[in-house]
C-alpha positions as CSV (number, residue, x, y, z in Angstrom):
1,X,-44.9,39.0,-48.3
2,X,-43.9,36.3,-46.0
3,X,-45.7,32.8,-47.0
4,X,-46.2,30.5,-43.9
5,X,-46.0,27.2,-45.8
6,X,-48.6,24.3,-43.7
7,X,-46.2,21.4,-44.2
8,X,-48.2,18.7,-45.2
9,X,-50.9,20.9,-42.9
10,X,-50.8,21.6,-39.5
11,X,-49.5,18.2,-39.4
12,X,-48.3,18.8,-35.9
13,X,-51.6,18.6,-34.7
14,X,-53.5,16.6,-37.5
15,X,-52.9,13.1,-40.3
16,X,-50.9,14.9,-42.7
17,X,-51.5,15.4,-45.8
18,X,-54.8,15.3,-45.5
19,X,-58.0,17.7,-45.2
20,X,-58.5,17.9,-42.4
21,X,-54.4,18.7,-42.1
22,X,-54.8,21.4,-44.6
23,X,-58.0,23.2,-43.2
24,X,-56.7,23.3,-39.6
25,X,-53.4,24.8,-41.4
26,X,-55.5,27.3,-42.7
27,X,-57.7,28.0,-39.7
28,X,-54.2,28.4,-37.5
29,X,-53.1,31.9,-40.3
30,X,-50.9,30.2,-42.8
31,X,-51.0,31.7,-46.3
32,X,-49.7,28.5,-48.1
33,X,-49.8,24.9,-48.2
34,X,-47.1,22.4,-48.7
35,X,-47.9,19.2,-50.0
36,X,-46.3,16.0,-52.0
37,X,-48.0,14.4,-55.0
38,X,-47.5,10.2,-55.6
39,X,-49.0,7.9,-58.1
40,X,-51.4,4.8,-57.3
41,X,-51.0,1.5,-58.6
42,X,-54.1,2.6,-61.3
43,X,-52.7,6.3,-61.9
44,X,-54.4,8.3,-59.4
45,X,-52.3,11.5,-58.6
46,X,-52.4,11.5,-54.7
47,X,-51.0,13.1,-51.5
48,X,-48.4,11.2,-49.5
49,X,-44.9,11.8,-48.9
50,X,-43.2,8.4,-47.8
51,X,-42.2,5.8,-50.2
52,X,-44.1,3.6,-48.0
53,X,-47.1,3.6,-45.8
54,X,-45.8,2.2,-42.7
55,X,-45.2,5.3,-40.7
56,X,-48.2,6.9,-41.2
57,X,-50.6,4.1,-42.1
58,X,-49.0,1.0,-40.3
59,X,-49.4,-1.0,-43.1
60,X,-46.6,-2.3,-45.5
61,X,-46.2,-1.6,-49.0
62,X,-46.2,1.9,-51.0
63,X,-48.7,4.1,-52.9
64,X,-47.9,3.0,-56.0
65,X,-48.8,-0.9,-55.4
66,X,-52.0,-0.4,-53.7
67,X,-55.4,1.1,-56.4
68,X,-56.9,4.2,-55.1
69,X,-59.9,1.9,-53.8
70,X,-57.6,0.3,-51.9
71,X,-55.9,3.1,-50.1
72,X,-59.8,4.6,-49.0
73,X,-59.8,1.6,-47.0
74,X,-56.8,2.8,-45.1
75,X,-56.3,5.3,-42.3
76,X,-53.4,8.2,-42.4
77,X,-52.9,8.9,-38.6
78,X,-51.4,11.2,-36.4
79,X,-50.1,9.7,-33.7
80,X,-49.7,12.7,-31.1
81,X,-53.2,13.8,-31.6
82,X,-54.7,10.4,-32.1
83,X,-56.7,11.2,-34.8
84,X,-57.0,10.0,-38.5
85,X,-58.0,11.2,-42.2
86,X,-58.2,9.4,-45.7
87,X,-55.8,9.4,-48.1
88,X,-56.4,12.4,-51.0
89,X,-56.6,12.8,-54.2
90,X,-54.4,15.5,-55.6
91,X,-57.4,16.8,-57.9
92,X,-59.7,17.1,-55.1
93,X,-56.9,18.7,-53.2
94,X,-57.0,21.5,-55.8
95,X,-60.9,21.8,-55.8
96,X,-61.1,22.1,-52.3
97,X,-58.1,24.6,-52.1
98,X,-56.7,26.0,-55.4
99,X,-59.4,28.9,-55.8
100,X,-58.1,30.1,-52.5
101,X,-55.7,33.0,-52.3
102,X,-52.9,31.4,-51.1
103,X,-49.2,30.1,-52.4
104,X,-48.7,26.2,-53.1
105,X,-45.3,24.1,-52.7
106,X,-46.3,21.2,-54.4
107,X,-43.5,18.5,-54.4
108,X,-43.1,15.9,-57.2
109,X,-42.0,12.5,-55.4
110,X,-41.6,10.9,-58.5
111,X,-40.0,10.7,-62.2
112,X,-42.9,10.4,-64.7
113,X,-46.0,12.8,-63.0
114,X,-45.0,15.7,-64.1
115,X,-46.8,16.5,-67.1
116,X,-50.1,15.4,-64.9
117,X,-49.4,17.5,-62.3
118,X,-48.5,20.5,-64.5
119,X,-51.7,19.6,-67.0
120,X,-54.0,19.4,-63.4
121,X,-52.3,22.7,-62.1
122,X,-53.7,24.3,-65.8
123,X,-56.9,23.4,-64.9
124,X,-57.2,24.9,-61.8
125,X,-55.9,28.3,-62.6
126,X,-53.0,27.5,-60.3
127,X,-49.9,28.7,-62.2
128,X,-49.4,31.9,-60.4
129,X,-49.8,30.8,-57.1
130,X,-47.7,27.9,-57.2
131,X,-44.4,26.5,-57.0
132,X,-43.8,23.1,-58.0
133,X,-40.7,21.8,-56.1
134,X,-38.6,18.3,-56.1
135,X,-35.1,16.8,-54.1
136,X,-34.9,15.5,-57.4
137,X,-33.4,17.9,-60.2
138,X,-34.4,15.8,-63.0
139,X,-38.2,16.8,-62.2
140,X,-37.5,20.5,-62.7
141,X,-36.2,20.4,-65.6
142,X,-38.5,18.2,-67.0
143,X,-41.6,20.7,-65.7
144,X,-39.6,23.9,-67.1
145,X,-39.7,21.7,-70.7
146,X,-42.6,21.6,-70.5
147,X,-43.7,24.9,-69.5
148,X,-41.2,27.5,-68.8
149,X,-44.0,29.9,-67.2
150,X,-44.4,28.0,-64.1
151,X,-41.8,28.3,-61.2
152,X,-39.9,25.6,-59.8
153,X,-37.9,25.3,-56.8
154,X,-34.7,23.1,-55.5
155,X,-35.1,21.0,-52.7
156,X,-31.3,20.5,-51.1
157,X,-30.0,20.6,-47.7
158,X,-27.4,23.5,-49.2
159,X,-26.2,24.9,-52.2
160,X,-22.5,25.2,-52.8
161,X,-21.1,27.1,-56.0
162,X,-21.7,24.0,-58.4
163,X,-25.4,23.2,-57.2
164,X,-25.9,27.3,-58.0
165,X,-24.9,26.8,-61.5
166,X,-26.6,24.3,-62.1
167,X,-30.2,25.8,-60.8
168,X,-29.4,29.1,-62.6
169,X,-28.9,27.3,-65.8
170,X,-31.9,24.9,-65.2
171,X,-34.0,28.3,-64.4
172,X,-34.9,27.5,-61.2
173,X,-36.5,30.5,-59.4
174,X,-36.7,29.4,-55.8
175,X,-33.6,27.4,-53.5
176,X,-35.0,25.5,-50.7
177,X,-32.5,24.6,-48.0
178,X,-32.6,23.1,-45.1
179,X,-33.1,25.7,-41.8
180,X,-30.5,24.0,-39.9
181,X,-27.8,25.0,-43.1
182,X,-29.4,28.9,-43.1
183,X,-27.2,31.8,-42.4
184,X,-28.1,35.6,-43.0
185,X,-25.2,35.4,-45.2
186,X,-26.3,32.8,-47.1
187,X,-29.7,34.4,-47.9
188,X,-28.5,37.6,-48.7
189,X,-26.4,35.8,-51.7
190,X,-29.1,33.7,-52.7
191,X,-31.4,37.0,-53.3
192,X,-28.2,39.0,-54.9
193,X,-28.4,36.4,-57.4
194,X,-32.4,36.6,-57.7
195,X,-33.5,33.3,-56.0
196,X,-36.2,33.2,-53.6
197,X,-36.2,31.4,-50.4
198,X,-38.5,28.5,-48.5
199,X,-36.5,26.9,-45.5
200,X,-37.9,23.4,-44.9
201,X,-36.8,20.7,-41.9
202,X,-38.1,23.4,-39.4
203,X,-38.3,21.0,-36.4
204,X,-38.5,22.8,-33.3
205,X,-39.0,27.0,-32.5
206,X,-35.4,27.5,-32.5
207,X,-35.0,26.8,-36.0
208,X,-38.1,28.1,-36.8
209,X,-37.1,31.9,-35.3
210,X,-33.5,31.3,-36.8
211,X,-34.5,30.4,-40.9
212,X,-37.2,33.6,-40.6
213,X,-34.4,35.8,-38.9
214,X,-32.1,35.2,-41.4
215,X,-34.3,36.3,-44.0
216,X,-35.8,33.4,-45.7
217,X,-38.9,34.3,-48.2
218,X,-41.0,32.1,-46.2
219,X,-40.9,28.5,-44.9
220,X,-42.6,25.4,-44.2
221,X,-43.5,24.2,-40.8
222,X,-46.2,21.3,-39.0
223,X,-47.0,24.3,-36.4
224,X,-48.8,27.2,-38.0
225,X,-50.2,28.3,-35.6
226,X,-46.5,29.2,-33.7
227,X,-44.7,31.0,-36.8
228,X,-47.8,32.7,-37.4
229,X,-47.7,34.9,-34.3
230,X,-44.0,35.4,-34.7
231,X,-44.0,37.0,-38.0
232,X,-47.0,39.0,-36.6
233,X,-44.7,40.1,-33.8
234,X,-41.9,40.8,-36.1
235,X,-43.5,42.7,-38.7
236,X,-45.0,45.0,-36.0
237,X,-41.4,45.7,-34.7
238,X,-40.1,46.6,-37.8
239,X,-42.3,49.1,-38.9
């Protein structure tokens, strides 16, 4: 099965990371969502993905110095659509979304939340459905420490020989490249040696029809509703 990833959302179109970001995602066909996990200044697990909150917020300063009070007060916007959402809490994300049958990316930011994101994902029955993912290794190691059962996946712009051996004996499961760095070729290794795929940086159509035409497992894009149709499309033609 191909997963169409809603990156942050349909956050094309809506504030991402938020809800209504996630439920337009899932209104436009997308069978997974993509989203990244901070700490507040008082411990709240929450969904944002810059270190700080002037691109999407306007103001300066990052999640982790404001409480979880004070981010409520504050507006995530889309500029394009102008349109705006509250900041959420990774919990409610999950309560809201996690009995769903979809796939999760769920992307540690930071060193240190792991076991809270792991202990959260228990909770919610999530371990089968999700993929907890990180640019930074030391994250996925720390979450296959503590739990070897739930899959974990690389965040890179490439993988050369090294950064395979490495992942292998680290026991990641899933190699997330960027689209631009995707070849057929490429892919067809990465399976031989029994990764699974997700393309991310998917910026524009192009790329988009590219990473799925080189066989990618799925990917992770701000316009649903436009890789939706083409795997449609391309599923019909194949079979």
């Amino acid at each position: 099965m191909f997963i169409v990833y809603a990156h942050r959302g349909a956050s094309e179109y809506a504030p991402e990371n938020t809800m209504s970001s996630f439920y337009l995602g899932l209104k436009q066909g997308a069978n997974g969502i993509e989203t990244d996990v901070r700490k507040t200044k008082d411990g709240v697990l929450v969904l944002f993905h810059d270190k700080t909150l002037e691109r999407v917020i306007g103001n300066f300063g990052g999640v982790g110095d404001f409480t979880y009070a004070e981010l409520l007060k504050m507006r995530v916007k889309n500029h394009k659509t102008a349109t705006e959402d509250i900041i959420v809490r990774f919990e409610d994300f999950l309560h809201y979304f996690g009995f769903r049958d979809i796939h999760f990316a769920i992307e540690l930011k930071e060193v240190g939340t792991e076991k809270e994101v792991l202990d959260l994902l228990e909770r919610y029955g999530m371990r089968e459905k999700t993929v907890v993912t990180s640019f930074k290794f030391e994250c996925l190691k720390t979450v296959k420490a503590l739990s070897r059962t739930y899959k974990v996946g690389y965040l890179a712009a490439d993988f050369d020989s090294e950064a395979l051996a490495e992942t292998k004996k680290a026991g990641v499961e899933q190699l997330c490249p960027q689209a631009e760095h995707v070849t057929k070729e490429k892919v067809e290794q990465w399976h031989r040696l029994g990764y699974s795929v997700r393309a991310w940086g998917v910026s524009n159509v192009e790329l988009m029809k590219h990473a799925y035409d080189s066989g990618v497992d799925g990917m992770t894009v701000n316009f649903p509703d436009l890789l939706v149709p083409y795997v449609i499309a391309k599923q019909k033609n194949k079979n």
